[in-house]
C-alpha positions in Angstrom: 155.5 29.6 80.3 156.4 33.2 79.0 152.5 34.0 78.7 151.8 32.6 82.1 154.3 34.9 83.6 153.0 38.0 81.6 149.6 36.9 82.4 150.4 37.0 86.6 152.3 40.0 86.1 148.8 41.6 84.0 147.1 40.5 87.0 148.7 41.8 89.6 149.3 45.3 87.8 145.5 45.4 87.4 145.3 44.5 91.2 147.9 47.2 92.0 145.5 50.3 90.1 142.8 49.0 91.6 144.2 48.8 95.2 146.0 52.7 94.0 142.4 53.9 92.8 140.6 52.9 95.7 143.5 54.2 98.2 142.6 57.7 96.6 139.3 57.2 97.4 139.5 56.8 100.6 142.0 60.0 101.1 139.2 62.0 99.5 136.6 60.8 101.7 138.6 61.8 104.4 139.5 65.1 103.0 135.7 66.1 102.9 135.9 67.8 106.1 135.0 71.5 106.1 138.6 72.0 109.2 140.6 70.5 106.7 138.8 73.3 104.1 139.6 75.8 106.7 142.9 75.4 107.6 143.9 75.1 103.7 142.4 78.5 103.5 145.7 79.6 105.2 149.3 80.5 103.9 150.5 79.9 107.6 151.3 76.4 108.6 149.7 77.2 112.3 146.8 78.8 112.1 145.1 80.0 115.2 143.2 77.7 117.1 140.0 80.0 118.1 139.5 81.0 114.3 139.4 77.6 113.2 136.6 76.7 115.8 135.0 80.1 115.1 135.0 78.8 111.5 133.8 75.2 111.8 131.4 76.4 114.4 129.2 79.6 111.9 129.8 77.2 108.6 128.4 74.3 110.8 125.4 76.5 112.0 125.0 79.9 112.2 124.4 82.1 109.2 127.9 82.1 107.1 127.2 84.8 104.7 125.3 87.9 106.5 126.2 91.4 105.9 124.6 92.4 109.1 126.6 90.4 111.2 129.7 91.5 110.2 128.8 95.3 109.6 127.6 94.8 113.2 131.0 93.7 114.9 133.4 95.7 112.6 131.2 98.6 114.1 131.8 97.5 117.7 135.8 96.7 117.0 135.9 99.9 115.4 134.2 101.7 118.7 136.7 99.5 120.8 140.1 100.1 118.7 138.7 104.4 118.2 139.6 104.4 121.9 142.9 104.7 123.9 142.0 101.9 126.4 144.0 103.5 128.9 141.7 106.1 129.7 139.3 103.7 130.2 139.1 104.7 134.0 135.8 102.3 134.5 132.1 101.5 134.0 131.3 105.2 133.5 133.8 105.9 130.6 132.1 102.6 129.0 128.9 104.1 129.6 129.4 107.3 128.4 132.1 106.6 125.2 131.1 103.5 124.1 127.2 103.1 123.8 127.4 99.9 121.6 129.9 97.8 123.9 127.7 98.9 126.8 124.8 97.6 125.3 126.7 93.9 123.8 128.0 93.6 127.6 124.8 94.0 129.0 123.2 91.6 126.8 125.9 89.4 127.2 125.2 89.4 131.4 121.4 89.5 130.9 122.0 86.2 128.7 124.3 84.8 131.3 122.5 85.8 134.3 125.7 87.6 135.3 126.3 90.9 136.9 128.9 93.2 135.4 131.4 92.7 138.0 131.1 88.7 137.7 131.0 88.3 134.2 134.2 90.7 133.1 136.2 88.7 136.4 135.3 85.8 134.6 136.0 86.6 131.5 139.2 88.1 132.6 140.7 85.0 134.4 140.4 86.5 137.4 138.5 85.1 140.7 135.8 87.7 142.5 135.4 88.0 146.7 133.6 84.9 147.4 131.3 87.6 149.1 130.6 89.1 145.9 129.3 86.1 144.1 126.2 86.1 142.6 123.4 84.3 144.2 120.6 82.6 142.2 117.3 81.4 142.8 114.9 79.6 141.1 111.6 81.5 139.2 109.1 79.5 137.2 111.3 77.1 136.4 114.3 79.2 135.4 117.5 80.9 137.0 117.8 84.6 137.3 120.3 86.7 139.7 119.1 88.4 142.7 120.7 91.5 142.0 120.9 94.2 139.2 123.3 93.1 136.2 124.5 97.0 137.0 124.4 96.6 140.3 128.1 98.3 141.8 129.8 98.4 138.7 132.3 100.8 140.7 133.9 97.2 141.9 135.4 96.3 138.1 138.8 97.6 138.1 139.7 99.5 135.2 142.5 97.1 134.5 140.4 94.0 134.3 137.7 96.4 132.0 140.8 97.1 129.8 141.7 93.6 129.6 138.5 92.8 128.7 137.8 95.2 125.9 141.2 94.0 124.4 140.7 90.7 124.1 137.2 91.5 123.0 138.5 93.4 120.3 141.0 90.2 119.6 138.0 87.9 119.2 135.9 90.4 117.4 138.4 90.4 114.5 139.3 86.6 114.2 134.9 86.2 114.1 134.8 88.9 111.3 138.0 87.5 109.3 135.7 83.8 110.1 132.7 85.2 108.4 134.4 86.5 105.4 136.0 83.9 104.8 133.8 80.8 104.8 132.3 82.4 101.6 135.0 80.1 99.7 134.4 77.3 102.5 132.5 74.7 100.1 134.1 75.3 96.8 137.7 74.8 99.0 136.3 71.6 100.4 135.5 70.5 96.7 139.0 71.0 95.6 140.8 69.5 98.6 139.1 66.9 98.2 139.9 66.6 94.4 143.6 66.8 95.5 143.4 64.8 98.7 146.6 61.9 98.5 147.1 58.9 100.1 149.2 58.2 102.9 152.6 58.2 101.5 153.8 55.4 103.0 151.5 53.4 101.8 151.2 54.8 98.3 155.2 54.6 98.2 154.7 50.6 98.7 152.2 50.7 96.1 154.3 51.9 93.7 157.5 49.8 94.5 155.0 46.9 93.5 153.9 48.2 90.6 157.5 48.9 89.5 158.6 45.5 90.4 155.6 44.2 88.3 156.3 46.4 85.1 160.3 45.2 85.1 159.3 41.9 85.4 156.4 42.1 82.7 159.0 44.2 80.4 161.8 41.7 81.2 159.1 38.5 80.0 157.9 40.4 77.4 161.4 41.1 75.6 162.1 37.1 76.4 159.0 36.4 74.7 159.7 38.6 71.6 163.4 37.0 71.3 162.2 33.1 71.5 159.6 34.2 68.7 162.1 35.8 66.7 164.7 32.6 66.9 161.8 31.1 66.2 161.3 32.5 63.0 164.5 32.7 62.0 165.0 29.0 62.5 
């Protein structure tokens, strides 16, 4: 009777590491996922939602390790943050102080199919004249704007220009600290995966099992021991 009890409590001990082995399993499956990777990349417990994105988004797909790239927007935050965007009076001052933001704006509108006054009202919140909006029509199968991307750039405020360059300065340096960073992106995903956890819930009712199962193996056992020593002593 003894051995039969030790035996179920065997059983379900070996059913508990089982059910505990596979549990971690699962966790680490789950914690091969290159945001998790990411966000343990940072002491703070909130990181900032455009990095992460900006992160998932180059590691996912765009080159994660090229010199070029980041030499390239250091170089135009640097031209940005040189600058006292106050004096930034308009267009002009762009044109004439800050040759490489000219030339990433313009590309940016030539891309978009976006004038200069359009695109830095849009990407400043703000709403242009409906008068001013840019009209589109259809050439060999593709969209281009009627007018000029530099057509009246007189009409961009200085303040929306300023708010502009700031929070292109913003973005610039949470895309350079992305590119640095994903470096260590793979061999961070390897180890938090190696120290992903279960739930703990669940692995706390694992282990109250497996405690109840060891007292009641330990408590049989020492039972069987004492009958075989009366036994022998018989």
């Amino acid at each position: 009777m003894l051995i039969t009890k030790m035996a179920e409590c065997d059983v379900r001990l070996r059913r508990i590491q089982n059910k505990e082995t596979y549990m971690f399993d699962l966790a680490s499956n789950e914690a091969e996922n290159v945001i998790e990777a990411i966000k343990s990349l940072s002491n703070n417990e909130k990181l900032d939602s455009r990095l992460i994105d900006s992160m998932a988004t180059a590691y996912l797909g765009n080159p994660t390790n090229n010199p070029r790239i980041i030499e390239d927007k250091v170089r135009l935050m640097d031209e940005i943050d040189f600058q006292n965007l106050s004096d930034v009076s308009g267009w002009g001052y762009v044109e004439k102080h800050m040759p490489m933001v000219k030339d990433h704006i313009i590309k940016k509108c030539v891309k978009e199919d976006l004038d200069l006054y359009s695109f830095i009202f849009r990407e400043t919140d703000d709403s242009p004249d409906s008068n001013l909006d840019v009209d589109f029509i259809d050439k060999d199968g593709l969209l281009s704007p009627k007018i000029e991307v530099t057509q009246d750039p007189n009409k961009i405020q200085s303040t929306s220009l300023q708010r502009y360059l700031e929070q292109l300065s913003r973005n610039l340096g949470s895309d350079i600290q992305a590119q640095m960073t994903l470096n260590n992106v793979e061999k961070r995903s390897q180890q938090v995966k190696d120290a992903a956890i279960p739930n703990a819930q669940e692995l706390n009712l694992i282990q109250r099992y497996r405690t109840a199962n060891e007292r009641q193996f330990s408590k049989t056992l020492g039972e069987l021991l004492e009958l075989q020593k009366r036994r022998k002593n018989a």
